[in-house]
KOLMARKOL-152800 format. One record per residue: residue number from 1; residue in three letters; chain; x, y, z of N, C-alpha, C in turn. Coordinates in nm, 2 decimals. Example, Ala and Ser with C-alpha at 12.3 -4.5 7.8 and 13.67 -1.06 7.14 Angstrom:
! residues 2
<pt><nr>1</nr><rest>Ala</rest><kette>A</kette><n_east>1.32</n_east><n_north>-0.57</n_north><n_up>0.78</n_up><ca_east>1.23</ca_east><ca_north>-0.45</ca_north><ca_up>0.78</ca_up><c_east>1.32</c_east><c_north>-0.33</c_north><c_up>0.78</c_up></pt>
<pt><nr>2</nr><rest>Ser</rest><kette>A</kette><n_east>1.28</n_east><n_north>-0.22</n_north><n_up>0.71</n_up><ca_east>1.37</ca_east><ca_north>-0.11</ca_north><ca_up>0.71</ca_up><c_east>1.29</c_east><c_north>0.00</c_north><c_up>0.79</c_up></pt>
This chain:
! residues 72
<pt><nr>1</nr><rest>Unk</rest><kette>A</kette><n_east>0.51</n_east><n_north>-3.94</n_north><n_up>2.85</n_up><ca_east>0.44</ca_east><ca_north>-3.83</ca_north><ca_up>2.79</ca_up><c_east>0.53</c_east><c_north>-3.74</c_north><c_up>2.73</c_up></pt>
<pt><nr>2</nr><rest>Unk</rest><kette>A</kette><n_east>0.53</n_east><n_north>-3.69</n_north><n_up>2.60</n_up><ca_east>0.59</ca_east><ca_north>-3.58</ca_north><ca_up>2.53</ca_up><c_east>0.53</c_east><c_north>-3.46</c_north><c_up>2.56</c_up></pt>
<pt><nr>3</nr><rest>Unk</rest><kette>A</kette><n_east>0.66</n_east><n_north>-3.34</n_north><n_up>2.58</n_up><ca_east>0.61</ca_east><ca_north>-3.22</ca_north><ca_up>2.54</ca_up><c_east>0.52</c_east><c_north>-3.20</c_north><c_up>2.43</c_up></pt>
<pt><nr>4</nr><rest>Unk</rest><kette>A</kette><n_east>0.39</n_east><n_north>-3.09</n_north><n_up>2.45</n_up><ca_east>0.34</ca_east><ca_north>-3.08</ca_north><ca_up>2.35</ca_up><c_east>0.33</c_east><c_north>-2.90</c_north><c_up>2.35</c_up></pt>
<pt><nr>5</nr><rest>Unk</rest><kette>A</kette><n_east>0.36</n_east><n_north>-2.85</n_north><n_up>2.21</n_up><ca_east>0.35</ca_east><ca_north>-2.71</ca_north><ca_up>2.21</ca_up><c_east>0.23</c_east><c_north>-2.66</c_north><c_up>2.13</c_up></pt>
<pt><nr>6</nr><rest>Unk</rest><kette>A</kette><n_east>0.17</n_east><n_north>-2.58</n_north><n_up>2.26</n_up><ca_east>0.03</ca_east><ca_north>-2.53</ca_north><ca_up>2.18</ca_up><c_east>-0.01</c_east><c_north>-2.39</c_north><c_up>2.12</c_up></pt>
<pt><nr>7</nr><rest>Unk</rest><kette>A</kette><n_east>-0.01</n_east><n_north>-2.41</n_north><n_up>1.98</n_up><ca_east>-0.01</ca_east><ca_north>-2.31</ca_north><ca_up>1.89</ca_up><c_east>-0.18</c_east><c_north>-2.18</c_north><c_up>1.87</c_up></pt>
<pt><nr>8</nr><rest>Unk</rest><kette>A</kette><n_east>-0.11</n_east><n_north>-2.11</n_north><n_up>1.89</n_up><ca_east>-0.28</ca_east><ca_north>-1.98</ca_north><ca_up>1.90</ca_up><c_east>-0.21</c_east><c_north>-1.94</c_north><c_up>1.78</c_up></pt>
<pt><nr>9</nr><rest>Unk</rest><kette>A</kette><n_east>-0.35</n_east><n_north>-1.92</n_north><n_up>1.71</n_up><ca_east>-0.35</ca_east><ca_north>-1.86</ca_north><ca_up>1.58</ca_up><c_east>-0.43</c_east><c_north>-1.73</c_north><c_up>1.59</c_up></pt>
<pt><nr>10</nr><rest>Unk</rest><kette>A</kette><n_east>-0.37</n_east><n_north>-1.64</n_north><n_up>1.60</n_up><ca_east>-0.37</ca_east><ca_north>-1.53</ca_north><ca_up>1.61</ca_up><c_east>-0.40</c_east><c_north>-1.40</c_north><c_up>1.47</c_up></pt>
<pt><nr>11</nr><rest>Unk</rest><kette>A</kette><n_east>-0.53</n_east><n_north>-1.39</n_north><n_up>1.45</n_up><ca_east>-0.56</ca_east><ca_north>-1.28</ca_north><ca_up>1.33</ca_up><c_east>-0.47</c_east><c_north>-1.19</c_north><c_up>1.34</c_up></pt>
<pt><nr>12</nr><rest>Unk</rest><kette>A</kette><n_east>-0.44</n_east><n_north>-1.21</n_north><n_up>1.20</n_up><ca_east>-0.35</ca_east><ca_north>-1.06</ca_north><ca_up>1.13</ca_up><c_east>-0.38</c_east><c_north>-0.98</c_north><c_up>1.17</c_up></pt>
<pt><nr>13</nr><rest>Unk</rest><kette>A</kette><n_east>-0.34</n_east><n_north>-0.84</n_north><n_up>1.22</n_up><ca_east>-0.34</ca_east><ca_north>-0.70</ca_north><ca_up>1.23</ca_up><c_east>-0.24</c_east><c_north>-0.58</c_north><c_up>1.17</c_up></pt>
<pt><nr>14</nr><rest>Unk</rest><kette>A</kette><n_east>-0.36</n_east><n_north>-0.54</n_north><n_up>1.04</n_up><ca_east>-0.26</ca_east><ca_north>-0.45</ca_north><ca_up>0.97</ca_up><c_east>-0.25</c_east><c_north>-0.30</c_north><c_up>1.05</c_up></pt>
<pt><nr>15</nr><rest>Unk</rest><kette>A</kette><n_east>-0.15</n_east><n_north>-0.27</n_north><n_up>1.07</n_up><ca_east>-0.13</ca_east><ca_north>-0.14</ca_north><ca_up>1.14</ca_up><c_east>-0.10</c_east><c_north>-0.04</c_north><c_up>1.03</c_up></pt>
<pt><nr>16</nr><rest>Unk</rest><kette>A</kette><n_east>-0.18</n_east><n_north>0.08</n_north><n_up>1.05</n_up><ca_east>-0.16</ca_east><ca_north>0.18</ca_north><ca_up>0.97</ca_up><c_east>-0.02</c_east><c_north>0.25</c_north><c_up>1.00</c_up></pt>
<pt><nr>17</nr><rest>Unk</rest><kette>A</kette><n_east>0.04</n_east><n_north>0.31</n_north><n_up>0.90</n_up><ca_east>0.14</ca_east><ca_north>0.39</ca_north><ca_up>0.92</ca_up><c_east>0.10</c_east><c_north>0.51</c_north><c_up>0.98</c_up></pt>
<pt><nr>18</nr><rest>Unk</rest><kette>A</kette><n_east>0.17</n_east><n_north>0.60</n_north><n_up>1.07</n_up><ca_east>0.17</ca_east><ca_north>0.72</ca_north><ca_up>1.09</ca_up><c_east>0.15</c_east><c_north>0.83</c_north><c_up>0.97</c_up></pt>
<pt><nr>19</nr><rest>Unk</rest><kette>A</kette><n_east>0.16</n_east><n_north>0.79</n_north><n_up>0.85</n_up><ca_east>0.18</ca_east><ca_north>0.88</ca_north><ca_up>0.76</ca_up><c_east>-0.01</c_east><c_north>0.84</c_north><c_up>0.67</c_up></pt>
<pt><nr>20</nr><rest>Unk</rest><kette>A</kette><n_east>-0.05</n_east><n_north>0.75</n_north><n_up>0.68</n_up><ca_east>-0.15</ca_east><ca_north>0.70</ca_north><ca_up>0.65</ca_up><c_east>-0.27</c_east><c_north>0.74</c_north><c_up>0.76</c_up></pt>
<pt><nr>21</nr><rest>Unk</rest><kette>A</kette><n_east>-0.24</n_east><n_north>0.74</n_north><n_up>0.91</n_up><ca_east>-0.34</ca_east><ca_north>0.80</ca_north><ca_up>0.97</ca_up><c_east>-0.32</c_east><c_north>0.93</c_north><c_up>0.95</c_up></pt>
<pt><nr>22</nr><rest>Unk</rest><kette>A</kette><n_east>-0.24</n_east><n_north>1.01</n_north><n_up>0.95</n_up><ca_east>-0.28</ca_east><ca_north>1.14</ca_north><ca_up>0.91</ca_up><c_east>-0.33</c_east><c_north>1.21</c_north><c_up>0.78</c_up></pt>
<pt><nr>23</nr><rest>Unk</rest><kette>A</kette><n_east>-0.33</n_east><n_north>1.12</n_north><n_up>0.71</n_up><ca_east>-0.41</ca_east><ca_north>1.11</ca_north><ca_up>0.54</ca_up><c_east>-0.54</c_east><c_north>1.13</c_north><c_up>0.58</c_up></pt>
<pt><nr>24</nr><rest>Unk</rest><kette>A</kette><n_east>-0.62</n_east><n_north>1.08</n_north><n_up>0.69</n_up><ca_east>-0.69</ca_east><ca_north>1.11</ca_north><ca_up>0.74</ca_up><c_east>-0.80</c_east><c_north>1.19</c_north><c_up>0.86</c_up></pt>
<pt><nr>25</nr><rest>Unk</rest><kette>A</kette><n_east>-0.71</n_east><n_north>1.31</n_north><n_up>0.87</n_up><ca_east>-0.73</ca_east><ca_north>1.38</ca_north><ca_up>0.92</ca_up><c_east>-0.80</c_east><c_north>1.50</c_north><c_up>0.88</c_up></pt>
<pt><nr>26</nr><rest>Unk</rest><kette>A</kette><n_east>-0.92</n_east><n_north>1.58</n_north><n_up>0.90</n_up><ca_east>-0.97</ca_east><ca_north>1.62</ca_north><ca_up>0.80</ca_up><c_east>-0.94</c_east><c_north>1.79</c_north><c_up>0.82</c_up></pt>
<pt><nr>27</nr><rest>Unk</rest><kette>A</kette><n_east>-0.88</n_east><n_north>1.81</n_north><n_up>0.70</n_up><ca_east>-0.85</ca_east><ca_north>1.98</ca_north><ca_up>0.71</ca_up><c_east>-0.96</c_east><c_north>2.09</c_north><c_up>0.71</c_up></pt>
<pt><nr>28</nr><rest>Unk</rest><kette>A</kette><n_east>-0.98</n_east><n_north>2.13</n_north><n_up>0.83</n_up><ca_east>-1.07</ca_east><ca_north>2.24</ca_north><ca_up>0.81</ca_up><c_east>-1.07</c_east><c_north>2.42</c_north><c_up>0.81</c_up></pt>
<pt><nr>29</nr><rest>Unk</rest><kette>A</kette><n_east>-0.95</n_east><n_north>2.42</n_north><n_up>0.77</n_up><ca_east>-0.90</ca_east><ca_north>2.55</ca_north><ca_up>0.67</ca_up><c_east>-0.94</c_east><c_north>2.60</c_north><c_up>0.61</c_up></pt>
<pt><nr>30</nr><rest>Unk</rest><kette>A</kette><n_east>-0.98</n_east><n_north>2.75</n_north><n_up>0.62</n_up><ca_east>-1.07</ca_east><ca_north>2.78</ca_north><ca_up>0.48</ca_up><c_east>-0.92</c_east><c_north>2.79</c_north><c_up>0.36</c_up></pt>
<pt><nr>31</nr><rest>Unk</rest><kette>A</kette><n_east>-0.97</n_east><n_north>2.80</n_north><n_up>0.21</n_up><ca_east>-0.91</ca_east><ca_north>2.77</ca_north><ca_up>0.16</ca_up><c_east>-0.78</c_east><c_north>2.90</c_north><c_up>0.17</c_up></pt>
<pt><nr>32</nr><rest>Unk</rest><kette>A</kette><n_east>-0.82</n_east><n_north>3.03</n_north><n_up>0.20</n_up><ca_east>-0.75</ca_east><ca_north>3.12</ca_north><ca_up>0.19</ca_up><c_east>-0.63</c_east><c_north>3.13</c_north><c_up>0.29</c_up></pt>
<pt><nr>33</nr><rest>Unk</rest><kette>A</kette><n_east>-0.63</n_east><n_north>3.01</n_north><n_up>0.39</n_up><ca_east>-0.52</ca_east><ca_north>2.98</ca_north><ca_up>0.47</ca_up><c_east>-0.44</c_east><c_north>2.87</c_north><c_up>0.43</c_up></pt>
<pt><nr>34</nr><rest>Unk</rest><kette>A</kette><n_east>-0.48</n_east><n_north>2.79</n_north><n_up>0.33</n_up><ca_east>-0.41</ca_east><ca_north>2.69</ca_north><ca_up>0.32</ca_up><c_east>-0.29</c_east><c_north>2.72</c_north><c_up>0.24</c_up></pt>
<pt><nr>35</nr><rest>Unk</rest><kette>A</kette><n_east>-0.15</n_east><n_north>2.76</n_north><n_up>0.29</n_up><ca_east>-0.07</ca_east><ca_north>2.83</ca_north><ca_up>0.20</ca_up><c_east>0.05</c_east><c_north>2.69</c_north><c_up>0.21</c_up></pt>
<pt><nr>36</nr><rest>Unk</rest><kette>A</kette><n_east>0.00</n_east><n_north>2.55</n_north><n_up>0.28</n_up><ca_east>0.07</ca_east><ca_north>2.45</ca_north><ca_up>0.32</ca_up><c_east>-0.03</c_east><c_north>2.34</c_north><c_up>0.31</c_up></pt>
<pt><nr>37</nr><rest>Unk</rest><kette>A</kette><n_east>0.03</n_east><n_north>2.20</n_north><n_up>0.27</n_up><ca_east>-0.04</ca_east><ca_north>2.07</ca_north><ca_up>0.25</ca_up><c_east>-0.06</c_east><c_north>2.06</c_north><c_up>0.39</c_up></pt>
<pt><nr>38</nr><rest>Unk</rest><kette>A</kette><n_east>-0.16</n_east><n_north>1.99</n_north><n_up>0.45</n_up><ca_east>-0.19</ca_east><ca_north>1.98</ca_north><ca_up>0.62</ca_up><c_east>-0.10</c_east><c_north>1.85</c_north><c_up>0.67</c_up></pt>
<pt><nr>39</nr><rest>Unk</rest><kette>A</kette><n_east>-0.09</n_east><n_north>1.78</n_north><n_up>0.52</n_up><ca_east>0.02</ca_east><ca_north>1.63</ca_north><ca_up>0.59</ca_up><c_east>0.17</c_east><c_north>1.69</c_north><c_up>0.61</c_up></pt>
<pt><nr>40</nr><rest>Unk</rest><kette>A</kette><n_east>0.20</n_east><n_north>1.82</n_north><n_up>0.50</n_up><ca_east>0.31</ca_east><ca_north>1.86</ca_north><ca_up>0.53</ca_up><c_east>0.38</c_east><c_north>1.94</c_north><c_up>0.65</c_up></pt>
<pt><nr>41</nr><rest>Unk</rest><kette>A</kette><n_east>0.27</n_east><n_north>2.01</n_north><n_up>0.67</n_up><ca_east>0.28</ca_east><ca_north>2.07</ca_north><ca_up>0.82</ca_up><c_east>0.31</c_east><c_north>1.97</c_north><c_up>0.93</c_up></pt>
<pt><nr>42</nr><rest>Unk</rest><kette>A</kette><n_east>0.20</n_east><n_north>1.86</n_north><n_up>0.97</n_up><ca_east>0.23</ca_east><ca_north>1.74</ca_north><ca_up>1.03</ca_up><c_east>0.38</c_east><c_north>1.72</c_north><c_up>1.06</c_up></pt>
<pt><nr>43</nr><rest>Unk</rest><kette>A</kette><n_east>0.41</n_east><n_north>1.63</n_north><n_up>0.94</n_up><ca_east>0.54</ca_east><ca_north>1.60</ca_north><ca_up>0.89</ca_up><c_east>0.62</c_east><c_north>1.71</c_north><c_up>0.97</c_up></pt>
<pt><nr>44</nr><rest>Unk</rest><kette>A</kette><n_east>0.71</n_east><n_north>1.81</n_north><n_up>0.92</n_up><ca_east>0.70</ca_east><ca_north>1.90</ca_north><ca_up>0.94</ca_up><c_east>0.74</c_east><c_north>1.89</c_north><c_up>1.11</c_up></pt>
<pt><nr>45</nr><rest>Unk</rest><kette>A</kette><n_east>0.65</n_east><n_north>1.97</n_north><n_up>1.18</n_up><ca_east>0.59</ca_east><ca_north>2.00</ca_north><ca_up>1.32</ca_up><c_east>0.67</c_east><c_north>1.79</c_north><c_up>1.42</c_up></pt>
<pt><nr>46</nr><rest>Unk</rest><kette>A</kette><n_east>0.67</n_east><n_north>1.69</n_north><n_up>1.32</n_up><ca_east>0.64</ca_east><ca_north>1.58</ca_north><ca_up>1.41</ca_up><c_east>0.81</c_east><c_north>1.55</c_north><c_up>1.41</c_up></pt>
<pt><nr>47</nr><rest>Unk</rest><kette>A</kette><n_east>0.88</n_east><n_north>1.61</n_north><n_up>1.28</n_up><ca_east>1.01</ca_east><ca_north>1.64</ca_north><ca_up>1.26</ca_up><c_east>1.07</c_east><c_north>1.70</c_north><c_up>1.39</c_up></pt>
<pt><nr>48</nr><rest>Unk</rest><kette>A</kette><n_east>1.04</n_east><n_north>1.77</n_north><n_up>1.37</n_up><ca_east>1.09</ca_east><ca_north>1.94</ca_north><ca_up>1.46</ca_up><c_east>1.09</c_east><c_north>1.88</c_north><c_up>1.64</c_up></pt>
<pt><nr>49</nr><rest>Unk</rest><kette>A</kette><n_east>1.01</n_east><n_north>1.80</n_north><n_up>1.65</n_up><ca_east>0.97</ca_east><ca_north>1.83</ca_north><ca_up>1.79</ca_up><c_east>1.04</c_east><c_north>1.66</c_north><c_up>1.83</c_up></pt>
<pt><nr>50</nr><rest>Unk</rest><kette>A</kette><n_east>1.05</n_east><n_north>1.57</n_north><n_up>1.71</n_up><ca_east>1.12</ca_east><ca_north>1.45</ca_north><ca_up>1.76</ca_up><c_east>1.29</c_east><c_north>1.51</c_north><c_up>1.75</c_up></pt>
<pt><nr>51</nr><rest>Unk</rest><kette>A</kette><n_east>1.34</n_east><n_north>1.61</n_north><n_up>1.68</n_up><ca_east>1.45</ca_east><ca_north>1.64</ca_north><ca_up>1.68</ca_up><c_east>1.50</c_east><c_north>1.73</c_north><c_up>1.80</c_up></pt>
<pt><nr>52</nr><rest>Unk</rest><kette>A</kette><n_east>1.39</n_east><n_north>1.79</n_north><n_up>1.92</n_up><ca_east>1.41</ca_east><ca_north>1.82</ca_north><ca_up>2.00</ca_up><c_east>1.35</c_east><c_north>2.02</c_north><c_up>2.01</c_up></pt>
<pt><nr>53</nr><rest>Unk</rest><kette>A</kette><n_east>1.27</n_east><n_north>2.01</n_north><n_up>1.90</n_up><ca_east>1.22</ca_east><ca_north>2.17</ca_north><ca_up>1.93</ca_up><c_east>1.10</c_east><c_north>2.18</c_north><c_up>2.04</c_up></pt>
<pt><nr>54</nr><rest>Unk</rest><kette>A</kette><n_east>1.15</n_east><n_north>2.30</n_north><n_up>2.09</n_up><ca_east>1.03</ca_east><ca_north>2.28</ca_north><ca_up>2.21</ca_up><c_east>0.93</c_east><c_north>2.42</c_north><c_up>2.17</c_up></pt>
<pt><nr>55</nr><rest>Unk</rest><kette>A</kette><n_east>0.83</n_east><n_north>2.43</n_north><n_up>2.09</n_up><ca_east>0.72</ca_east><ca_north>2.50</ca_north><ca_up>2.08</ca_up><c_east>0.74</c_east><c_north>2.52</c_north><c_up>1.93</c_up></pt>
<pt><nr>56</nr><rest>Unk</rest><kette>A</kette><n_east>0.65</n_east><n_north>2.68</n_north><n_up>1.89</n_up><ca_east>0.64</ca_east><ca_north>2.72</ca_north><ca_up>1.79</ca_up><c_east>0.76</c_east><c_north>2.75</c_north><c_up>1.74</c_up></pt>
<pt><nr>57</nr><rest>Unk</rest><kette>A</kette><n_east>0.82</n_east><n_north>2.88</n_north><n_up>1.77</n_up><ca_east>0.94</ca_east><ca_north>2.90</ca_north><ca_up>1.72</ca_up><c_east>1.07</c_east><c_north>2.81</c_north><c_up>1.67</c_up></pt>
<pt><nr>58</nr><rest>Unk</rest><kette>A</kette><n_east>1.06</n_east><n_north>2.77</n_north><n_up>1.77</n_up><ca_east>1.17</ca_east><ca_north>2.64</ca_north><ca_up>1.71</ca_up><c_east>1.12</c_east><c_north>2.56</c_north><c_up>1.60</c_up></pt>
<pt><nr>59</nr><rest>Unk</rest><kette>A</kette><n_east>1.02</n_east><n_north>2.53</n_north><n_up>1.56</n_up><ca_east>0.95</ca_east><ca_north>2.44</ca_north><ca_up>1.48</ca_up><c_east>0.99</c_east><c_north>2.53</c_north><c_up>1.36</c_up></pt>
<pt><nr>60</nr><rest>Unk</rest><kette>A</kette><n_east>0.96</n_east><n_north>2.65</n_north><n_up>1.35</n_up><ca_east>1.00</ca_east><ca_north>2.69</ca_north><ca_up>1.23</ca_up><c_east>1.13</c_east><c_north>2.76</c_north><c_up>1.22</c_up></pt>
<pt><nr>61</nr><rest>Unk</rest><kette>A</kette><n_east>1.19</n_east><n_north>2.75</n_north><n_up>1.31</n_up><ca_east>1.33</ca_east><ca_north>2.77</ca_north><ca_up>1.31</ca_up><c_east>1.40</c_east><c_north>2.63</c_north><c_up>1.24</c_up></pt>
<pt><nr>62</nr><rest>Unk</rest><kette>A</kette><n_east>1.36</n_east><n_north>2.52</n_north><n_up>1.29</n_up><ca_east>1.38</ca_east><ca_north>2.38</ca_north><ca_up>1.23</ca_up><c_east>1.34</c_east><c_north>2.40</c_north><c_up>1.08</c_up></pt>
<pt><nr>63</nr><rest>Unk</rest><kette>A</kette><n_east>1.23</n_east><n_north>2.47</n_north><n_up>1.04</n_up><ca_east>1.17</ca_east><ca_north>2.45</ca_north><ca_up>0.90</ca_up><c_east>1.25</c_east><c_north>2.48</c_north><c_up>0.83</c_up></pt>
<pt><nr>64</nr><rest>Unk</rest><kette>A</kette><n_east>1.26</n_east><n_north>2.62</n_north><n_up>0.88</n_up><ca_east>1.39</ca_east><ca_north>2.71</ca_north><ca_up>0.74</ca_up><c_east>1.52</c_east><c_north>2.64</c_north><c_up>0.73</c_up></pt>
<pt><nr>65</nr><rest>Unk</rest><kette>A</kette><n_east>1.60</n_east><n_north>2.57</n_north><n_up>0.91</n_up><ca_east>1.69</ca_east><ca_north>2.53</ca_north><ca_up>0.83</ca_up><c_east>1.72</c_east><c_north>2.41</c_north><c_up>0.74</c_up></pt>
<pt><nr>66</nr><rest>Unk</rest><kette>A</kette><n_east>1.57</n_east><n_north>2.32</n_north><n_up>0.77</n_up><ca_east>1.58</ca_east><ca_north>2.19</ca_north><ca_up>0.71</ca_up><c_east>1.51</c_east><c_north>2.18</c_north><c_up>0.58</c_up></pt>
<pt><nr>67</nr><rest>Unk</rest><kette>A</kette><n_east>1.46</n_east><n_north>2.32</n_north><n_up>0.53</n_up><ca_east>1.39</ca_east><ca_north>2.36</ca_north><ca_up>0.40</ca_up><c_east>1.43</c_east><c_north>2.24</c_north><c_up>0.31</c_up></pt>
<pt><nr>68</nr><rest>Unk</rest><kette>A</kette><n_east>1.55</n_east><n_north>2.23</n_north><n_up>0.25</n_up><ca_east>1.57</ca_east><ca_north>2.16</ca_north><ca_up>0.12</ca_up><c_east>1.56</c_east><c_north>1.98</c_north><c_up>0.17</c_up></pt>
<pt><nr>69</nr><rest>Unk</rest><kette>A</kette><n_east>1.61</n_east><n_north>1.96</n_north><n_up>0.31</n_up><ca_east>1.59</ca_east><ca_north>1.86</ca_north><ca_up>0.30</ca_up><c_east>1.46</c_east><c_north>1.78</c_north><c_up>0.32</c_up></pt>
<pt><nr>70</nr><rest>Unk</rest><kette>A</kette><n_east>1.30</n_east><n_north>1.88</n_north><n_up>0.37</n_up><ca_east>1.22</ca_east><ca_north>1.85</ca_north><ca_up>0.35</ca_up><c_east>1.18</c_east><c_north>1.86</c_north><c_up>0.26</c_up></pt>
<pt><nr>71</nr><rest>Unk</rest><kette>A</kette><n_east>1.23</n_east><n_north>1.89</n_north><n_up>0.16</n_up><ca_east>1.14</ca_east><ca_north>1.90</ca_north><ca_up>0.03</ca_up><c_east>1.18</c_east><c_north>1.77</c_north><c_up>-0.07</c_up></pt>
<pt><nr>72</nr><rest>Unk</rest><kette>A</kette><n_east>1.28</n_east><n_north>1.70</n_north><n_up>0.06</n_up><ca_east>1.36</ca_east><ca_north>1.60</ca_north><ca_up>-0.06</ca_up><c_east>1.17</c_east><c_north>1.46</c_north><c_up>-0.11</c_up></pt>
């Protein structure tokens, strides 16, 4: 008797990016707040806190000094 190797064919799963689920997120800002894109904030905020800021302040302490290079 031969080894025999049994193959599962397993349906594709396209995974959204992180940058794609938050495309859909829905901003509910009145317009007079929105002084920022809501994926940019994201971005932003997901930056700050994977680089090790722990709250508000830090977050925008990260902002101003990483200003130019989030704008890249």
């Amino acid at each position: 008797m031969t080894d025999q190797i049994a193959y599962v064919h397993l349906p594709v799963v396209r995974f959204m990016s992180f940058l794609e689920l938050c495309e859909n997120i829905e901003d509910n800002r009145t317009d007079i707040n929105k002084h920022y894109d809501l994926l940019d904030i994201i971005f932003l905020t997901m930056s700050a806190v994977l680089s090790g800021a722990k709250g508000w302040k830090a977050i925008h302490i990260f902002g101003v000094a990483q200003l130019e290079w989030l704008r890249e």
